[in-house]
Every structure is written in structure tokens, then in C-alpha cells.
N, C-alpha and C positions, 0 to 999 in steps of 0.2 A: 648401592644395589640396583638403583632405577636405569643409572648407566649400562651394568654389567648385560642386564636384562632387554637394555637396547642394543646392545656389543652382538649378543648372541643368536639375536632375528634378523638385523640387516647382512649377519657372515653370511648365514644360509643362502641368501642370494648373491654374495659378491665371488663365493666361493665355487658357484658355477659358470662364472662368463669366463668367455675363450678369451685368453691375454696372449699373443705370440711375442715372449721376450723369455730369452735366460739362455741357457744349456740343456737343451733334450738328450746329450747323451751322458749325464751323470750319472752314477750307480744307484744314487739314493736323489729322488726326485721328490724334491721339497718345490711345495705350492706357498710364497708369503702372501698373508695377505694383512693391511694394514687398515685400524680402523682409527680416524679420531675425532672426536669429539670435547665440548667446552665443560670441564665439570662443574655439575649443574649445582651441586652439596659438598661444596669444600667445609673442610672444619677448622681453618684456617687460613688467613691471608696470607702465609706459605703454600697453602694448599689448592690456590685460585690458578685458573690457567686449564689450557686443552691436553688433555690426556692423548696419550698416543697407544692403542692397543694392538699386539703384535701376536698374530698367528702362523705357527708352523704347521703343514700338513702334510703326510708322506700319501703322496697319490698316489703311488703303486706297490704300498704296503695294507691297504683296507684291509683286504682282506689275510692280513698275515697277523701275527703274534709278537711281530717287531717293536723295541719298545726305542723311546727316542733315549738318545744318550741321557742319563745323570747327569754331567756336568755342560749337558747344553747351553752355553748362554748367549743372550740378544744385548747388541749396546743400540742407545738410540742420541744419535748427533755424540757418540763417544760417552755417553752414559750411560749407564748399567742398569741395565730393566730385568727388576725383582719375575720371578717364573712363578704365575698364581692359579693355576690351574689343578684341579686334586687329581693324583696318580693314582692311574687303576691298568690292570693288566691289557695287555693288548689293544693300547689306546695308539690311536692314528694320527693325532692333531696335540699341538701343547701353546700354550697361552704367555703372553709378558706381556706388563703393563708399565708404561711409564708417564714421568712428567710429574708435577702439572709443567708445559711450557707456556710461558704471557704469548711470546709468538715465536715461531720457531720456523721459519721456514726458508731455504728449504728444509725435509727431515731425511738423516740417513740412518738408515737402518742396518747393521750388523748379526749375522748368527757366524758362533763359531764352536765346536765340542775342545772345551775346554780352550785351549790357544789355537786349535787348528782350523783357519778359515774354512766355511760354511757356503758364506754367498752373502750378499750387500747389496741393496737397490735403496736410492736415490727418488722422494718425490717432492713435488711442492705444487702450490694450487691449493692448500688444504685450510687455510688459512685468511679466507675471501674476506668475512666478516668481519676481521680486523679492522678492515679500510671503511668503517661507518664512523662519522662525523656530529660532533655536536654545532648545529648551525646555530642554534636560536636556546639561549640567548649565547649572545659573543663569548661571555667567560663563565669557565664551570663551575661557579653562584647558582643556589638554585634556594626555593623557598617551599614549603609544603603545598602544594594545591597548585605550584606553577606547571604552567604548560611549557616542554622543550620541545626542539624539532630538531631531528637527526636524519642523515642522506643516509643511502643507501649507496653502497658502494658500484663502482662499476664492472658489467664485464660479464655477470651472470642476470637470469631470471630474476623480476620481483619477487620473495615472497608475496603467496595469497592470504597469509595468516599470523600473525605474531602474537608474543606477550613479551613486553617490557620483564626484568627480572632484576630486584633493588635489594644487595647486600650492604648490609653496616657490614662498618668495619671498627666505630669507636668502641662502642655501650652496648655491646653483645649482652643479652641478657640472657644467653645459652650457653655453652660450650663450644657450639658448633656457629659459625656465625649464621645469623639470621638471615632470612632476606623474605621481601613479600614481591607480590607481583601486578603486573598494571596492564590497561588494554590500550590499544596503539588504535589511532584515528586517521585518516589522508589528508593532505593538504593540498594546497592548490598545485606545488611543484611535485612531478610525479616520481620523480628519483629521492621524494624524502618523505616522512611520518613523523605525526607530533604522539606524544603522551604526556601523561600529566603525575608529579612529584606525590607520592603516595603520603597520607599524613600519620607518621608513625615515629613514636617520641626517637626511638632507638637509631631510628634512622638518620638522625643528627648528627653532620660531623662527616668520614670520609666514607665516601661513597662510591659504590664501583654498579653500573649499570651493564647489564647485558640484554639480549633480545631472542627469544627461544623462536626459531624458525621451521616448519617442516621441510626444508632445502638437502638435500642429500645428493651429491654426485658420487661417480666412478669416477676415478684419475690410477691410469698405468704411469707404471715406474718409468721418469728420467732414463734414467739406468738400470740395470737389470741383471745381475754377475752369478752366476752359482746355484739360480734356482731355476725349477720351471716356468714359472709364472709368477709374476710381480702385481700387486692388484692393492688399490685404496679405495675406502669408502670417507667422505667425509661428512659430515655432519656440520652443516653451515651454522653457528647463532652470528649476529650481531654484535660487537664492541669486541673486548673491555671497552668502557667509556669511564671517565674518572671524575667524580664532583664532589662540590663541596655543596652540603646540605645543610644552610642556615636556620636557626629558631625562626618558628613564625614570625 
């Protein structure tokens, strides 16, 4: 829900910058725009990985009663993204959600009504935080109360603000797997940040670490085939990072 609800206030702004890419002279002039982000509440280690949310919008339908095809659908890198948007009369815009992908980039994205190509654009770039590193210590050993230290990937801005974010993956003691979360420190090197192994029995065992960042870019489509405008927002965290979390 937390995601769906971030998905829904960053469109609002990606869905008005001017993108010159696609075909301005199609009959039906579809705006994609692409949102993705790391999910934050998997309920499963199937379930871990960055979601890819896909929006259709008919720009020069607002104001009409045109409803978008029934059998519209989006594949994403050649996967079939379920349509989760609730249907209501004379709606403009329609929703797919996919993934989780660990890392998927570049991502292509596909609309077609029914088998009949639609339009296709082509992004990457979305996927920065991947490239964050476990420096300290050498192997992903870790103990409860230990301090690690992780780089910061290159290429973009520091984050000003983070929080560490520690899924179990053994000793779920929910359904949903668990995870807590931790505060992030500077070190002397300024391309990296320590934090420290939260002590929490559950936590024992394999461990997958991420870093919630407020980092958000615009990135236009690579490529751009069939629509009016091609547009992504992405949503930067930090890792996967993968450890193994020893008894005290």
C-alpha cells in the first residue's frame, strides 16, 4: 500500500514534463510513463526485488468518454504485467504492475490490444543503487552490534539522508518477512557510510540489507516507438546487499 501511494504523488509530477520522443502523428496518443521502485514489504523472498509500475495515459482523450481497450496489455523485459487499476467509466489513464526484479536493467517495456503492437520504449539508468558495496568487513560475516561500511555507488548525488533496512530471511516470525531498520553514520571516506547490525534474535541467519534513500530522478526512454512521450521516474534505495548474520 505504502508503495502504491508513493506510485500515485510522484506520477503527478512526471506526467507533466515535456519528453520530445515517440510518434505525434498516431490517432490515439498514449503518454507511458514508468515508475520503479525497490519493494519496501515483500511477503516473500520471491517477493524481494524493484517493482516496475506501468502507466498508459490517452492525452487527447481527457476530455472524452473513450474507454481504453479490455484486452489491453503491457509485457515488461517480455513479461506479462497483471492490469491493477479499478475500472470506472470514462477513465483516461490505466495502471500494470510488475516484477519484483533483483536487477533488471536495461527495462523494455511493451503495450499491445490484444496481439496488435501498441508502442515499446526502451530505459535503463534505473537501477543506480545496485552498484553499493560491502567494504568493511571483507566477507558478508556479520555479528549483532557490528559496524559495516558500504560505498556509495558512482555517477550520481550523495544521498542527504538514509536508513539501513534488515530483512530475515530464516526465522520469519510472520508471514510476511520481517525486517527492522537502522541509522546510517559518515566515515572518513566520503563516497561510503557505516551502520550498525541491529540485535534482533530473528535476524539470524540470511540476510538481505537495503538503504531507503530520498533520491528520485527523471530518465527519458532510450527508445521511444508508438507513443507520445516516454518518461521514468525512478526511485533510488541502496543494495540488495546479502549477509550472513551470525549468533552473538
Amino acid at each position: 500500500m505504502g508503495a502504491r501511494k508513493w506510485l500515485h504523488g510522484v506520477i503527478l509530477v512526471g506526467a507533466c514534463l515535456p519528453v520530445a520522443c515517440g510518434d505525434d502523428n498516431r490517432p490515439e496518443r498514449i503518454a507511458l510513463s514508468v515508475i520503479v521502485a525497490w519493494n519496501q514489504h515483500p511477503v516473500s523472498v520471491a517477493d524481494m526485488g524493484y517493482r516496475v509500475f506501468v502507466e498508459g495515459r490517452w492525452t487527447d482523450r481527457i476530455d472524452t468518454c473513450a474507454q481504453f481497450p479490455d484486452e489491453l496489455r503491457v509485457t515488461v523485459n517480455g513479461l506479462e504485467a497483471p492490469r491493477v487499476d479499478e475500472r470506472h467509466e470514462c477513465d483516461f489513464d490505466t495502471w500494470f504492475d510488475s516484477g519484483p526484479f533483483p536487477v533488471a536493467d536495461p527495462v523494455t517495456v511493451r503495450m499491445l490490444d490484444r496481439d496488435r503492437f501498441i508502442g515499446e520504449a526502451t530505459f535503463e539508468g534505473m537501477f543506480w543503487g545496485a552498484g553499493a558495496r560491502l567494504i568493511s568487513p571483507s566477507v558478508a560475516e556479520v555479528r549483532p552490534g557490528e559496524q559495516i561500511v558500504v560505498s556509495f555507488p558512482p555517477g550520481k548525488g550523495l544521498p542527504t539522508a538514509m536508513a539501513g533496512r534488515w530483512y530475515g530471511l530464516d526465522d520469519a516470525p510472520t508471514p510476511q518477512l520481517p525486517y527492522t531498520l537502522s541509522s546510517t553514520s559518515p566515515v572518513p571516506d566520503p563516497m561510503a557510510f557505516s551502520t550498525r547490525v541491529p540485535d534482533e534474535e530473528w535476524l539470524v541467519g540470511r540476510t538481505v540489507l537495503t538503504f531507503d534513500t530520498p533520491t528520485q530522478e527523471y530518465l527519458s526512454g532510450l527508445t521511444c516507438r508508438g507513443f507520445s512521450t516516454c518518461g521514468m521516474w525512478a526511485r533510488h534505495n541502496l543494495g540488495p546487499i546479502f549477509l550472513d548474520v551470525r549468533p552473538p
